[in-house]
PDB file of N, H, CA, C and O in Angstrom:
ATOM      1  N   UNK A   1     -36.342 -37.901  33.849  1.00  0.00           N
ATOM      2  CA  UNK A   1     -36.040 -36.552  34.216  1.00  0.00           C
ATOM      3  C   UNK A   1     -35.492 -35.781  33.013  1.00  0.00           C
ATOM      4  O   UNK A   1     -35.751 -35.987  31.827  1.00  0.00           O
ATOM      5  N   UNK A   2     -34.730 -34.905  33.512  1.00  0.00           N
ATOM      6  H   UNK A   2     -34.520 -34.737  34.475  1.00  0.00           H
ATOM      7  CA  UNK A   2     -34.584 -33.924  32.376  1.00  0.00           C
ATOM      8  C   UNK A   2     -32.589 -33.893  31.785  1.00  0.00           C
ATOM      9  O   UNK A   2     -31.673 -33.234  32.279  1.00  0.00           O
ATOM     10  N   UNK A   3     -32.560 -34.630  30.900  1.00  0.00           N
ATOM     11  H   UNK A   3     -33.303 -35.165  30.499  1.00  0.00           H
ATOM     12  CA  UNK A   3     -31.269 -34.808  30.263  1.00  0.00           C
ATOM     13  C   UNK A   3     -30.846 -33.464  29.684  1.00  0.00           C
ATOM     14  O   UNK A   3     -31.294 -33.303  28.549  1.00  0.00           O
ATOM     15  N   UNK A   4     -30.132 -32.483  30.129  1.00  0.00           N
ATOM     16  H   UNK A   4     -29.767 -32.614  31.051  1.00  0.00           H
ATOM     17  CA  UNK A   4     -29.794 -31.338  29.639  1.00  0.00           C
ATOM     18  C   UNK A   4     -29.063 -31.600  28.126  1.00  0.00           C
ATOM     19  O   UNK A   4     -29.561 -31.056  27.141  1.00  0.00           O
ATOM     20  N   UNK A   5     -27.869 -32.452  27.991  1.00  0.00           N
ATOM     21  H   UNK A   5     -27.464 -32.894  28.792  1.00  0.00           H
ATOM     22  CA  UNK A   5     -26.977 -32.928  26.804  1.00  0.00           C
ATOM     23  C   UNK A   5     -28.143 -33.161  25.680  1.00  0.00           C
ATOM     24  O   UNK A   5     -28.178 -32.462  24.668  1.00  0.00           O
ATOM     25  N   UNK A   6     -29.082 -34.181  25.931  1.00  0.00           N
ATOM     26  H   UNK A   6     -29.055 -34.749  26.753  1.00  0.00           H
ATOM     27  CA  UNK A   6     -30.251 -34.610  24.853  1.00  0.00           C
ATOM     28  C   UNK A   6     -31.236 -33.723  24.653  1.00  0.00           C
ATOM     29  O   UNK A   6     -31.821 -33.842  23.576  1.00  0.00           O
ATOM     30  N   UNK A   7     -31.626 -32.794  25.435  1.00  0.00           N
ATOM     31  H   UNK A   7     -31.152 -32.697  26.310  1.00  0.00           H
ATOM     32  CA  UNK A   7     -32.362 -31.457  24.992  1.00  0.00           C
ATOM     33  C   UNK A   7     -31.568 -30.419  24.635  1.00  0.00           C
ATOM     34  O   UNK A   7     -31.999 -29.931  23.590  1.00  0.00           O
ATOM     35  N   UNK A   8     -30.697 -29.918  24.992  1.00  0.00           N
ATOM     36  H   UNK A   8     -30.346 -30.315  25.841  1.00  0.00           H
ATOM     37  CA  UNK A   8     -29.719 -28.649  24.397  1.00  0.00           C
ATOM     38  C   UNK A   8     -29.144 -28.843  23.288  1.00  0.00           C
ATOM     39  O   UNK A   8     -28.849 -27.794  22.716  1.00  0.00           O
ATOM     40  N   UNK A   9     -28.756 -30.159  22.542  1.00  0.00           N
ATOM     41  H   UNK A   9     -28.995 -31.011  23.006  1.00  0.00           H
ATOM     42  CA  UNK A   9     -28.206 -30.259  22.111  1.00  0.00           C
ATOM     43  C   UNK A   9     -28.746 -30.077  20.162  1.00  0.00           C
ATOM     44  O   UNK A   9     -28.068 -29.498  19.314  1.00  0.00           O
ATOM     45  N   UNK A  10     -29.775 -30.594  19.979  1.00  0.00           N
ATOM     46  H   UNK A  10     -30.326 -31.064  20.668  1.00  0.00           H
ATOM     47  CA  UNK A  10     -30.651 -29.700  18.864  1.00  0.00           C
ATOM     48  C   UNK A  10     -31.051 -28.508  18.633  1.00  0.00           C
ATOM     49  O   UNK A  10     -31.324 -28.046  17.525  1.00  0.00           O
ATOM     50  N   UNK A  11     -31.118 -27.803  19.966  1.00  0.00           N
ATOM     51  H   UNK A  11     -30.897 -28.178  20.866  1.00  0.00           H
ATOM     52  CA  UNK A  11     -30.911 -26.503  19.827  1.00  0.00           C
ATOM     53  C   UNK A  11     -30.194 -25.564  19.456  1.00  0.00           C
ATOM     54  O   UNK A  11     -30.322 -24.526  18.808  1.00  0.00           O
ATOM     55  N   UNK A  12     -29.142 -26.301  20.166  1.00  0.00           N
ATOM     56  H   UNK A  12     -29.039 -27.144  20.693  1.00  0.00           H
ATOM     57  CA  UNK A  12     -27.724 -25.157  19.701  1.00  0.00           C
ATOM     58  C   UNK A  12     -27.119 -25.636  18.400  1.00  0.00           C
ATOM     59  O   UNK A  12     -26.139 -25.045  17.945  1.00  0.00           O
ATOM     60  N   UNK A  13     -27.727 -26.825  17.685  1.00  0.00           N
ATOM     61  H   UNK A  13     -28.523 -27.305  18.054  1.00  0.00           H
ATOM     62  CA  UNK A  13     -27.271 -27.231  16.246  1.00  0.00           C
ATOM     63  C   UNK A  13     -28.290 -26.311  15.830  1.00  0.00           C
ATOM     64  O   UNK A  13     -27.673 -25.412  15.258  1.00  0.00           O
ATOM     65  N   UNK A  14     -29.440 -26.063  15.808  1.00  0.00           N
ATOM     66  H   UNK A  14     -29.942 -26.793  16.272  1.00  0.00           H
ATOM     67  CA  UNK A  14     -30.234 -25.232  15.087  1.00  0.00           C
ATOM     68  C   UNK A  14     -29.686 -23.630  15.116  1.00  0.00           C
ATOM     69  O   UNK A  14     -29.515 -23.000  14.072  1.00  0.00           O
ATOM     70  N   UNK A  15     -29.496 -23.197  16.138  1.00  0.00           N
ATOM     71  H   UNK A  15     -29.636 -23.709  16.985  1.00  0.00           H
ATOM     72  CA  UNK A  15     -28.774 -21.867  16.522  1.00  0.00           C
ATOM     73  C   UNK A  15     -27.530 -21.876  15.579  1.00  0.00           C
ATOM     74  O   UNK A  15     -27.621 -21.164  14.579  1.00  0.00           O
ATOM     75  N   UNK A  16     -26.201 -22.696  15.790  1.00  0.00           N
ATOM     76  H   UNK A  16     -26.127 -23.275  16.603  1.00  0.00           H
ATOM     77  CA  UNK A  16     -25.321 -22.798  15.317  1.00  0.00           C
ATOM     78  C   UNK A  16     -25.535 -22.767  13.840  1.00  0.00           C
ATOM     79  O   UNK A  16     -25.084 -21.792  13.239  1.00  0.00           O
ATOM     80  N   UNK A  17     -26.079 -23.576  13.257  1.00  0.00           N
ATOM     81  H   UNK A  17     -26.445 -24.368  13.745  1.00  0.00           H
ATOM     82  CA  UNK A  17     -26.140 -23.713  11.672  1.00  0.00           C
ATOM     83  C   UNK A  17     -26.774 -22.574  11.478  1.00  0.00           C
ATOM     84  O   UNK A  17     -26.291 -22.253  10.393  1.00  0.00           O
ATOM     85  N   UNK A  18     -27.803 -21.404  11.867  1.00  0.00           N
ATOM     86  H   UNK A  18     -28.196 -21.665  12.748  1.00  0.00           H
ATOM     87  CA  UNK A  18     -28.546 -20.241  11.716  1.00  0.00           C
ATOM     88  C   UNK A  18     -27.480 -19.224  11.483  1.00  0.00           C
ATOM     89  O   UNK A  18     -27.448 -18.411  10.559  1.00  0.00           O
ATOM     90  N   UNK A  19     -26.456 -19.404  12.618  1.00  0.00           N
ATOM     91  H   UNK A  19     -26.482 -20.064  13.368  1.00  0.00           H
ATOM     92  CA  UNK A  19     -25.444 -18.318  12.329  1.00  0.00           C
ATOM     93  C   UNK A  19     -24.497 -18.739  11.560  1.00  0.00           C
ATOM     94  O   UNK A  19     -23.669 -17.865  11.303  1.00  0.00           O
ATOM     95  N   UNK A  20     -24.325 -19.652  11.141  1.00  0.00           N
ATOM     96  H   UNK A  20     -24.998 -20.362  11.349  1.00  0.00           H
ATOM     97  CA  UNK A  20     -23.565 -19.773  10.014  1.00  0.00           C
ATOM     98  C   UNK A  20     -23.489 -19.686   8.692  1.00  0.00           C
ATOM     99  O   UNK A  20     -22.585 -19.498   7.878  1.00  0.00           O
ATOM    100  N   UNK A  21     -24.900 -19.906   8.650  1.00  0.00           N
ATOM    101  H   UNK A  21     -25.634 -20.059   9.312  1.00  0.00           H
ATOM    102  CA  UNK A  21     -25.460 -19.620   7.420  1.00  0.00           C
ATOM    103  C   UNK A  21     -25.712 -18.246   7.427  1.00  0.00           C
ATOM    104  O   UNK A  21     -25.415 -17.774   6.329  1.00  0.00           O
ATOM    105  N   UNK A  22     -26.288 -17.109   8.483  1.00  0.00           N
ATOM    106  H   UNK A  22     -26.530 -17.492   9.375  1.00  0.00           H
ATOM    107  CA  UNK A  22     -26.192 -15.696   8.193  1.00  0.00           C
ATOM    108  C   UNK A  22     -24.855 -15.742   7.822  1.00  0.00           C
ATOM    109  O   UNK A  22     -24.670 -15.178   6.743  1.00  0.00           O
ATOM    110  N   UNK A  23     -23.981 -16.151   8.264  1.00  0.00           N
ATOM    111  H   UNK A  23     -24.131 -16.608   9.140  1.00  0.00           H
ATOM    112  CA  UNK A  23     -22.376 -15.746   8.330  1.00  0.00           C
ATOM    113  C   UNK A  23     -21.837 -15.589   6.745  1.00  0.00           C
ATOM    114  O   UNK A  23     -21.183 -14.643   6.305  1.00  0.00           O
ATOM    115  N   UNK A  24     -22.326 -16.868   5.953  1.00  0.00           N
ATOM    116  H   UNK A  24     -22.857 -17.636   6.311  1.00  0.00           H
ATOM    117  CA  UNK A  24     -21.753 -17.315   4.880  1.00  0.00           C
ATOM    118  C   UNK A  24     -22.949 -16.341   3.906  1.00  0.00           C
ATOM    119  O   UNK A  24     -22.663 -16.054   2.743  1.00  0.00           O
ATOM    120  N   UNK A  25     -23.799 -16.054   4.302  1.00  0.00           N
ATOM    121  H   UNK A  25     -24.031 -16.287   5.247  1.00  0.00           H
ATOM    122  CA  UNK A  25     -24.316 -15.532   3.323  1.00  0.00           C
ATOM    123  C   UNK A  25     -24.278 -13.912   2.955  1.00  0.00           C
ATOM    124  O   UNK A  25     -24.710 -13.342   1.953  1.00  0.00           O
ATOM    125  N   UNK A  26     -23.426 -13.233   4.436  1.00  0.00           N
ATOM    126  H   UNK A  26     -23.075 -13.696   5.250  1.00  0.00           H
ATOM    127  CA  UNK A  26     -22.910 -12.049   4.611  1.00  0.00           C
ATOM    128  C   UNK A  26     -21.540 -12.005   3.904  1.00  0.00           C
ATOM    129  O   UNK A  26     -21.278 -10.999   3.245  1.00  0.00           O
ATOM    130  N   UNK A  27     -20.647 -13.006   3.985  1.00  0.00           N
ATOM    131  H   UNK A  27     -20.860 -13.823   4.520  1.00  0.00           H
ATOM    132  CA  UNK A  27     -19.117 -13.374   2.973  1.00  0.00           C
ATOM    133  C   UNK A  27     -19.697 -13.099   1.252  1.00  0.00           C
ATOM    134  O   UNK A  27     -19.224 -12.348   0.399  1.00  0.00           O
ATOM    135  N   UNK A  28     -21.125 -14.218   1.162  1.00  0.00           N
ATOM    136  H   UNK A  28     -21.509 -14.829   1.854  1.00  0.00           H
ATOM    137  CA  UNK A  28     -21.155 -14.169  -0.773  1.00  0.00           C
ATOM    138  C   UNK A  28     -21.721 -12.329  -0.802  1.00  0.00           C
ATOM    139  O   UNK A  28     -21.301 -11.636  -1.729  1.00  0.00           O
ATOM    140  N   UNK A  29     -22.634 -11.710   0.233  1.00  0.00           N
ATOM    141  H   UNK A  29     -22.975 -12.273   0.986  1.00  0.00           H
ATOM    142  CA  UNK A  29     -23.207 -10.123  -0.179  1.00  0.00           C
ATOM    143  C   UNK A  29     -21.630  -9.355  -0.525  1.00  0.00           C
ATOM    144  O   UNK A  29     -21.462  -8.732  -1.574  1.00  0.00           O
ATOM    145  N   UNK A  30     -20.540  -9.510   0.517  1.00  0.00           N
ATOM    146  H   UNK A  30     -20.677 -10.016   1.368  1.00  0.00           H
ATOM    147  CA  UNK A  30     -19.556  -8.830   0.772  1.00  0.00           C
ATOM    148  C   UNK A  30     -19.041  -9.207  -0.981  1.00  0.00           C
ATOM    149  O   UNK A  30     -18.932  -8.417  -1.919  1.00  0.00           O
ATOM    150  N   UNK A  31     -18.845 -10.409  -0.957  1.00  0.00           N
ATOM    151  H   UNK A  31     -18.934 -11.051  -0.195  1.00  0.00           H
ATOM    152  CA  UNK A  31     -18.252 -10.594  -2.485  1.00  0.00           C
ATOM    153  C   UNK A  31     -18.205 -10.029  -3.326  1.00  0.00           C
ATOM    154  O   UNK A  31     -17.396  -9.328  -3.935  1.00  0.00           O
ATOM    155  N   UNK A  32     -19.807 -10.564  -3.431  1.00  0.00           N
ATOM    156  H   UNK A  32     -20.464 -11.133  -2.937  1.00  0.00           H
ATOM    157  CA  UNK A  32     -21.053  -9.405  -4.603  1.00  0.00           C
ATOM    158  C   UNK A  32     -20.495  -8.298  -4.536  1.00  0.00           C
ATOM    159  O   UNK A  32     -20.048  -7.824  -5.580  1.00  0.00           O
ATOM    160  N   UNK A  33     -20.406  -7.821  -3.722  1.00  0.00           N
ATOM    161  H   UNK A  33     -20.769  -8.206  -2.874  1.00  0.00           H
ATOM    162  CA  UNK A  33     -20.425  -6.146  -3.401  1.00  0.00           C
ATOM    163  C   UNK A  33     -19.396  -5.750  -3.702  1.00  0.00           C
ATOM    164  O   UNK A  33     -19.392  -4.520  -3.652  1.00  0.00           O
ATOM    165  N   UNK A  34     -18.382  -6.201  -4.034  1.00  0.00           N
ATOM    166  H   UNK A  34     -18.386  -7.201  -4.075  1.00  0.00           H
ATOM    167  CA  UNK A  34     -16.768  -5.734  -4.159  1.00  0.00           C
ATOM    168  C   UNK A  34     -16.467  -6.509  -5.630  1.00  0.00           C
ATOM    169  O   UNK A  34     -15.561  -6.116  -6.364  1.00  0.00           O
ATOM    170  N   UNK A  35     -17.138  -7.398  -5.898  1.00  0.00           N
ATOM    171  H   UNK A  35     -17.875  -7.717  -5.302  1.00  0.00           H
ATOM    172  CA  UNK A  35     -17.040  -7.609  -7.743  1.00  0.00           C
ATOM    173  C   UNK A  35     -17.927  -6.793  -8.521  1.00  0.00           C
ATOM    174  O   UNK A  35     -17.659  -6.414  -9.661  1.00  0.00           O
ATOM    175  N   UNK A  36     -19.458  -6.402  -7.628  1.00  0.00           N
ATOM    176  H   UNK A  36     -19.676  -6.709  -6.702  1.00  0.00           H
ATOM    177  CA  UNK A  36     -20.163  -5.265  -8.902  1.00  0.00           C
ATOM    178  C   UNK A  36     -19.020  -3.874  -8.368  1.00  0.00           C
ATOM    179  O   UNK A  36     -19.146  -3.036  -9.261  1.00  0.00           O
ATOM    180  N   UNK A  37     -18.421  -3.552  -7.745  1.00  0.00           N
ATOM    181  H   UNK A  37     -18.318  -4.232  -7.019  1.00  0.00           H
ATOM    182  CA  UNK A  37     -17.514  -2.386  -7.578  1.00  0.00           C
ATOM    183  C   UNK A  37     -16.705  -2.566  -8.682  1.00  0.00           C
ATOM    184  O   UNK A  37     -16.693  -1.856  -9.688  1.00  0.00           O
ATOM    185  N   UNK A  38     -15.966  -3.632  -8.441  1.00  0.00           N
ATOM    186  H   UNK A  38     -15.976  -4.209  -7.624  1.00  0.00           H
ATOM    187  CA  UNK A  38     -14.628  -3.686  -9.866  1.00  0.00           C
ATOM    188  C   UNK A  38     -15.098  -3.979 -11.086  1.00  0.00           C
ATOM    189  O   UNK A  38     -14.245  -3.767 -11.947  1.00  0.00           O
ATOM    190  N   UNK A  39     -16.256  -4.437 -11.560  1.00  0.00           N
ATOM    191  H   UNK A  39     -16.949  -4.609 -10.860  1.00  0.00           H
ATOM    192  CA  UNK A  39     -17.262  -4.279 -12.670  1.00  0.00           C
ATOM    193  C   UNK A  39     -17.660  -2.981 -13.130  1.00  0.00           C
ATOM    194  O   UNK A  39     -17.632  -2.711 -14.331  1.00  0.00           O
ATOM    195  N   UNK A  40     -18.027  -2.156 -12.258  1.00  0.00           N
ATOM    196  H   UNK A  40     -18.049  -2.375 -11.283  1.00  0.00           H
ATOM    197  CA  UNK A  40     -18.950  -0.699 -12.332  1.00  0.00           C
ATOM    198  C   UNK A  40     -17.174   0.346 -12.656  1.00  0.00           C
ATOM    199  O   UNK A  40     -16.955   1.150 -13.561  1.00  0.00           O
ATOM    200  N   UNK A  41     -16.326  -0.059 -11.653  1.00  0.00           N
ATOM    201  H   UNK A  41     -16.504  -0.713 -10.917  1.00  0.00           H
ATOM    202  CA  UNK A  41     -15.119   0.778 -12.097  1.00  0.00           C
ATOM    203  C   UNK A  41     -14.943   0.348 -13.758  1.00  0.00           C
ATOM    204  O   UNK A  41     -15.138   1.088 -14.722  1.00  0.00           O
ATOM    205  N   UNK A  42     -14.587  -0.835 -13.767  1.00  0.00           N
ATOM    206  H   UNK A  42     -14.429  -1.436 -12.983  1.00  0.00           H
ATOM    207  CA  UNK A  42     -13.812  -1.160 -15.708  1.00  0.00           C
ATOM    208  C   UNK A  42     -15.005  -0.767 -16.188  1.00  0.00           C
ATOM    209  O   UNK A  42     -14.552   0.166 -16.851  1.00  0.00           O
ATOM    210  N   UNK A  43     -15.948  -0.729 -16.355  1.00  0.00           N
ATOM    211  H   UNK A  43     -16.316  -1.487 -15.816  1.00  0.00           H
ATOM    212  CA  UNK A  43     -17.358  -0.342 -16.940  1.00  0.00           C
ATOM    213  C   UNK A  43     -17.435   1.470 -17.066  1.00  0.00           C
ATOM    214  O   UNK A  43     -17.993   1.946 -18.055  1.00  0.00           O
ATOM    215  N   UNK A  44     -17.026   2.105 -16.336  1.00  0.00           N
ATOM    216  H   UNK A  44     -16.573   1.718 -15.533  1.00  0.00           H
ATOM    217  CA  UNK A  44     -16.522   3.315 -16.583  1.00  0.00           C
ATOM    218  C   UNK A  44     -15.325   4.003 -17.003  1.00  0.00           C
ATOM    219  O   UNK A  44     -15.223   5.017 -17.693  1.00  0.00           O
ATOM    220  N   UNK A  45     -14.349   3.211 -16.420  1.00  0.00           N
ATOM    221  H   UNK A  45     -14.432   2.387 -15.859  1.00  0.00           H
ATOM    222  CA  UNK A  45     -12.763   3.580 -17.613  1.00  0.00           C
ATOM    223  C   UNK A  45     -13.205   3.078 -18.995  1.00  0.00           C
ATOM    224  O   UNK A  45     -12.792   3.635 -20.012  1.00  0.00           O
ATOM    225  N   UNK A  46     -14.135   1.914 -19.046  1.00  0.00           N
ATOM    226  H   UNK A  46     -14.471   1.462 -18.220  1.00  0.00           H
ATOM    227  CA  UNK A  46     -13.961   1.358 -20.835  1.00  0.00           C
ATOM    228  C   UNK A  46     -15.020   2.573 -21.456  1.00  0.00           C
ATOM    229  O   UNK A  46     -14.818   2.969 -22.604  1.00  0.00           O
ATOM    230  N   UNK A  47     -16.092   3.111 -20.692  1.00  0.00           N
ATOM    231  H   UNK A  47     -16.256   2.789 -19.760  1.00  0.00           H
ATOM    232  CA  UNK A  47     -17.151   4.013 -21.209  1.00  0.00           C
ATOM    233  C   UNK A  47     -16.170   5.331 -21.816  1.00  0.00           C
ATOM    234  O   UNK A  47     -16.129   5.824 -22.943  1.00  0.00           O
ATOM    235  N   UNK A  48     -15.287   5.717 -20.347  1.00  0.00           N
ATOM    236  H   UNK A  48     -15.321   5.317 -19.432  1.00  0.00           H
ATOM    237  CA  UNK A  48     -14.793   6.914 -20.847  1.00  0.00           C
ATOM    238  C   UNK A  48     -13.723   7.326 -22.062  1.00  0.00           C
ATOM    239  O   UNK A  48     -13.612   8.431 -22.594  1.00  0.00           O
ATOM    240  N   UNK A  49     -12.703   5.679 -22.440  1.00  0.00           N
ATOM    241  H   UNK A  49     -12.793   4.782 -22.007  1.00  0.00           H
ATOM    242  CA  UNK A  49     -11.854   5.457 -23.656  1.00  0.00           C
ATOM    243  C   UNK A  49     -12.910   5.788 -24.856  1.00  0.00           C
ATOM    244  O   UNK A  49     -12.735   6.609 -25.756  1.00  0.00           O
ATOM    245  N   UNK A  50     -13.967   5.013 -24.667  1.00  0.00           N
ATOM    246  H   UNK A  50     -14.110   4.345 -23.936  1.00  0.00           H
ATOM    247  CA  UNK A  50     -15.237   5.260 -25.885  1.00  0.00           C
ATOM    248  C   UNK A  50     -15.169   6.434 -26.159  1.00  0.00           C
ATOM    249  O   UNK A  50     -14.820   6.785 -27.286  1.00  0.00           O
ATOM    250  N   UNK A  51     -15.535   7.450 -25.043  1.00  0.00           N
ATOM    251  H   UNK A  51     -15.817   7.164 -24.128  1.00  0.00           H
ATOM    252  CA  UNK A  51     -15.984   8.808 -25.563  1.00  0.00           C
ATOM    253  C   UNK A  51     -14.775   9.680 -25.711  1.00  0.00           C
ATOM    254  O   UNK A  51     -14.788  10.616 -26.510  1.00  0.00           O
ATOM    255  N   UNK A  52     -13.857   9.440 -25.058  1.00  0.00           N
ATOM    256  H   UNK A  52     -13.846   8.679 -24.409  1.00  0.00           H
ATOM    257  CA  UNK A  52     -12.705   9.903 -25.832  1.00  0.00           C
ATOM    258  C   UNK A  52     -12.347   9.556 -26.867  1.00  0.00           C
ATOM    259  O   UNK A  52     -12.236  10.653 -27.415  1.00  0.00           O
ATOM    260  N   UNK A  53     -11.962   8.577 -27.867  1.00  0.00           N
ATOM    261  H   UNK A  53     -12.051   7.686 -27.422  1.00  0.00           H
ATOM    262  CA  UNK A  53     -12.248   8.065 -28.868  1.00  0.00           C
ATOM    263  C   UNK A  53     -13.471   8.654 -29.899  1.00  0.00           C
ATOM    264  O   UNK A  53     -13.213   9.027 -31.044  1.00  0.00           O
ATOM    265  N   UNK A  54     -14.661   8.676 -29.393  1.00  0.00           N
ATOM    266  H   UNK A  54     -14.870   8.372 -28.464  1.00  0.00           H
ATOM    267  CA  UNK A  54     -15.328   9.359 -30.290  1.00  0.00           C
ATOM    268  C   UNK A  54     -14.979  10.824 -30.878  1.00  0.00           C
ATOM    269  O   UNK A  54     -15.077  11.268 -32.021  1.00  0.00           O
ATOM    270  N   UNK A  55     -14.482  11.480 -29.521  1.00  0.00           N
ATOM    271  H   UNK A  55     -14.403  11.119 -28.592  1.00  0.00           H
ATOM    272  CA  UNK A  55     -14.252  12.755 -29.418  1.00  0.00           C
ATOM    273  C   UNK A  55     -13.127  13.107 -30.383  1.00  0.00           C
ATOM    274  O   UNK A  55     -13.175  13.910 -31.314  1.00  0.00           O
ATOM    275  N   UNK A  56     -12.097  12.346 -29.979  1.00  0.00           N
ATOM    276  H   UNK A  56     -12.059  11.694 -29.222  1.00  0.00           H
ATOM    277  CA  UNK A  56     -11.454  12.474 -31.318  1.00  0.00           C
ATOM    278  C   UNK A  56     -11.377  12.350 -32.733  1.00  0.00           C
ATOM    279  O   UNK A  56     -10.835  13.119 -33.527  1.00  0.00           O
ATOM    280  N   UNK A  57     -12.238  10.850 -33.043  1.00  0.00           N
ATOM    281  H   UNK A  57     -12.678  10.225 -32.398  1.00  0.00           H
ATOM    282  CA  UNK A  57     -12.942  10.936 -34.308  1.00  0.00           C
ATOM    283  C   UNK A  57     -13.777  12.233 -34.791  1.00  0.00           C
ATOM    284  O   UNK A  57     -13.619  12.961 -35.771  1.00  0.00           O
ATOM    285  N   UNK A  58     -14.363  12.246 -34.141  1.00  0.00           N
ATOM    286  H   UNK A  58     -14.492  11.655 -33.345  1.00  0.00           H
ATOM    287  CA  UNK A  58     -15.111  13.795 -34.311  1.00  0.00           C
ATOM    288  C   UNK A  58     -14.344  14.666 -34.777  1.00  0.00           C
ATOM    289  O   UNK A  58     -14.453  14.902 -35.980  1.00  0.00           O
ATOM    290  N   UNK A  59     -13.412  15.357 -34.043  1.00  0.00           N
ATOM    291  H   UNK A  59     -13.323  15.165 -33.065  1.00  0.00           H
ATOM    292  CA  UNK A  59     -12.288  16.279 -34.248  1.00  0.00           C
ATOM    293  C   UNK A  59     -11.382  15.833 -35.218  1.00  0.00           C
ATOM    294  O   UNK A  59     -10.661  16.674 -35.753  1.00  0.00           O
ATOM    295  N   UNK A  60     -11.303  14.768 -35.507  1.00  0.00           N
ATOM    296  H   UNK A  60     -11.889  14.084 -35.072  1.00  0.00           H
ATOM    297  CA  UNK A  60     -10.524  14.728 -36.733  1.00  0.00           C
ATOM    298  C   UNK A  60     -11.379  14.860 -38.195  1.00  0.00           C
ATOM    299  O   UNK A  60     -10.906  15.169 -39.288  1.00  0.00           O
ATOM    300  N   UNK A  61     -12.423  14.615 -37.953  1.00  0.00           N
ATOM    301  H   UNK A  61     -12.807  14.365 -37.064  1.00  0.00           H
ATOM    302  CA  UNK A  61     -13.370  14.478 -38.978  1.00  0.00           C
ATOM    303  C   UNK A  61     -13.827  16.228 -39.619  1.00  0.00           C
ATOM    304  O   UNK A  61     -13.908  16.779 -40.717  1.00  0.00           O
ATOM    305  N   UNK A  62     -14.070  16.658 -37.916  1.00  0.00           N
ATOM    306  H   UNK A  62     -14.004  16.210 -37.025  1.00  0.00           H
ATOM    307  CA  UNK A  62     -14.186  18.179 -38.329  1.00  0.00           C
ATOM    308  C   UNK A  62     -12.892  19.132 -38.918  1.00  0.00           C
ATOM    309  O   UNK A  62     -12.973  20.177 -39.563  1.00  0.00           O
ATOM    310  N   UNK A  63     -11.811  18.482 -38.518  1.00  0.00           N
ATOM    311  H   UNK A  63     -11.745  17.633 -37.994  1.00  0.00           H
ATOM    312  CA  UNK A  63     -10.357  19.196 -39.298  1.00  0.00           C
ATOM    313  C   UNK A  63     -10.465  18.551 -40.902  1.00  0.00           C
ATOM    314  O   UNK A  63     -10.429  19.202 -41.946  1.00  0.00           O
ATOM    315  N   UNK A  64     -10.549  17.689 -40.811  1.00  0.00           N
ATOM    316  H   UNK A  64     -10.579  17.160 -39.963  1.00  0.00           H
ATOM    317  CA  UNK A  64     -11.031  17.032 -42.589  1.00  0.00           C
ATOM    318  C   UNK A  64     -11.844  17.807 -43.242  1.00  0.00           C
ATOM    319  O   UNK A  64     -11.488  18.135 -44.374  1.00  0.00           O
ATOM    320  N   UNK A  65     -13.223  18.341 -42.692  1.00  0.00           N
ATOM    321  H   UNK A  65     -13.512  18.074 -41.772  1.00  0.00           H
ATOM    322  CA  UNK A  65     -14.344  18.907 -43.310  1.00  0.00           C
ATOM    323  C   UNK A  65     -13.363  20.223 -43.162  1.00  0.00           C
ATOM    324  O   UNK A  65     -13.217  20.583 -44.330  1.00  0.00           O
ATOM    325  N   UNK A  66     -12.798  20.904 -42.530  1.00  0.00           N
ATOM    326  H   UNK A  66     -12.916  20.612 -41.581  1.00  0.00           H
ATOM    327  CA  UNK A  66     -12.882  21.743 -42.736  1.00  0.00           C
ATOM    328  C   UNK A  66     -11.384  21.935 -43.742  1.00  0.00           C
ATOM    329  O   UNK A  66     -11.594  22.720 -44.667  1.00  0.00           O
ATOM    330  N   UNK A  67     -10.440  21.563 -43.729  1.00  0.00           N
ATOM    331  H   UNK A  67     -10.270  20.925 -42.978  1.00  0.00           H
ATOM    332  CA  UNK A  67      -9.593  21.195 -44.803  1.00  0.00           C
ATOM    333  C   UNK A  67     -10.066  21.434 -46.435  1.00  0.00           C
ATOM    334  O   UNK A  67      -9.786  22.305 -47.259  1.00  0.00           O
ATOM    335  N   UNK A  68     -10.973  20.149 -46.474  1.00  0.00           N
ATOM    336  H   UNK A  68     -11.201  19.442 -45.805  1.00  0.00           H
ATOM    337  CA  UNK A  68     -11.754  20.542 -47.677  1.00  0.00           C
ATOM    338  C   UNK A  68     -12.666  22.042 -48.438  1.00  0.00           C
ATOM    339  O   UNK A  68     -12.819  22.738 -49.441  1.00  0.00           O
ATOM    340  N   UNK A  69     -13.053  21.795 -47.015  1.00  0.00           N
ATOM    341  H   UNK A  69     -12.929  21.229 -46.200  1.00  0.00           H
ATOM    342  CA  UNK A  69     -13.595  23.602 -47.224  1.00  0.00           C
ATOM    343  C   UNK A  69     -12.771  24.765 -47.816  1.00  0.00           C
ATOM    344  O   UNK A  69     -13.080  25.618 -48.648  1.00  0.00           O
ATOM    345  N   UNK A  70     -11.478  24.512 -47.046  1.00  0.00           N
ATOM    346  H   UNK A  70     -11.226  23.820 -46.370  1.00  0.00           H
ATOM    347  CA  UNK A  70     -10.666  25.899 -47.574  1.00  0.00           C
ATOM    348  C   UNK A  70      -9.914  25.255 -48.646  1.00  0.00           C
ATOM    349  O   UNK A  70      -9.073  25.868 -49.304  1.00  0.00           O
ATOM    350  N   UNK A  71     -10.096  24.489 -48.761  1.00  0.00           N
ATOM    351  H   UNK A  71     -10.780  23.992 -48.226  1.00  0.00           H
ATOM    352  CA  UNK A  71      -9.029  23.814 -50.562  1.00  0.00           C
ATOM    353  C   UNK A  71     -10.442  24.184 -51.578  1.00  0.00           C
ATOM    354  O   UNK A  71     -10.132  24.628 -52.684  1.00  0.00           O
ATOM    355  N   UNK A  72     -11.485  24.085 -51.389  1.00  0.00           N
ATOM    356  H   UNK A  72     -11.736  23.724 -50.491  1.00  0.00           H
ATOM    357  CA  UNK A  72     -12.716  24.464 -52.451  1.00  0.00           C
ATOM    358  C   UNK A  72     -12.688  25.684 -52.169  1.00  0.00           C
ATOM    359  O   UNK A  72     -12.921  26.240 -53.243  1.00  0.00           O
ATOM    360  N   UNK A  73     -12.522  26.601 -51.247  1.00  0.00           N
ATOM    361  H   UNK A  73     -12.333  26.150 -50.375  1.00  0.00           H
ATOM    362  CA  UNK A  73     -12.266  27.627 -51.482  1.00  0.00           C
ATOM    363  C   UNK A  73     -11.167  28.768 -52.166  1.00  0.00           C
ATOM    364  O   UNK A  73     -11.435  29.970 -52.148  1.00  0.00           O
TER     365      UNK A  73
END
């Protein structure tokens, strides 16, 4: 006849391990997703020190050039 325990019971291991594995593999996306965030943030504070930095090189460079200018003048 029909053993409910010996037939249900591969099933709901197959079911069970299905959602667990969606489960765990929704935890590593969530991860992902919140380390490329804190990556993409320091990746834009370090971009924007750069261009501030340049910006100032620049500006100091152009007070130099122009320094020189009015001393040859």
């Amino acid at each position: 006849m029909f053993d409910f325990d010996n037939e249900v019971e591969p099933i709901l291991q197959v079911l069970v391990g299905k959602s667990i594995e969606h489960a765990r593999i929704e935890v590593i996306e969530n991860y992902e997703k919140t380390e490329l965030a804190k990556h993409k943030t320091k990746f834009l504070q370090l971009k924007e020190a750069e261009l501030m930095e340049t910006q100032r090189l620049e500006e100091a460079r152009f007070r130099k050039n122009d320094e020189v200018d009015r001393r040859n003048l």
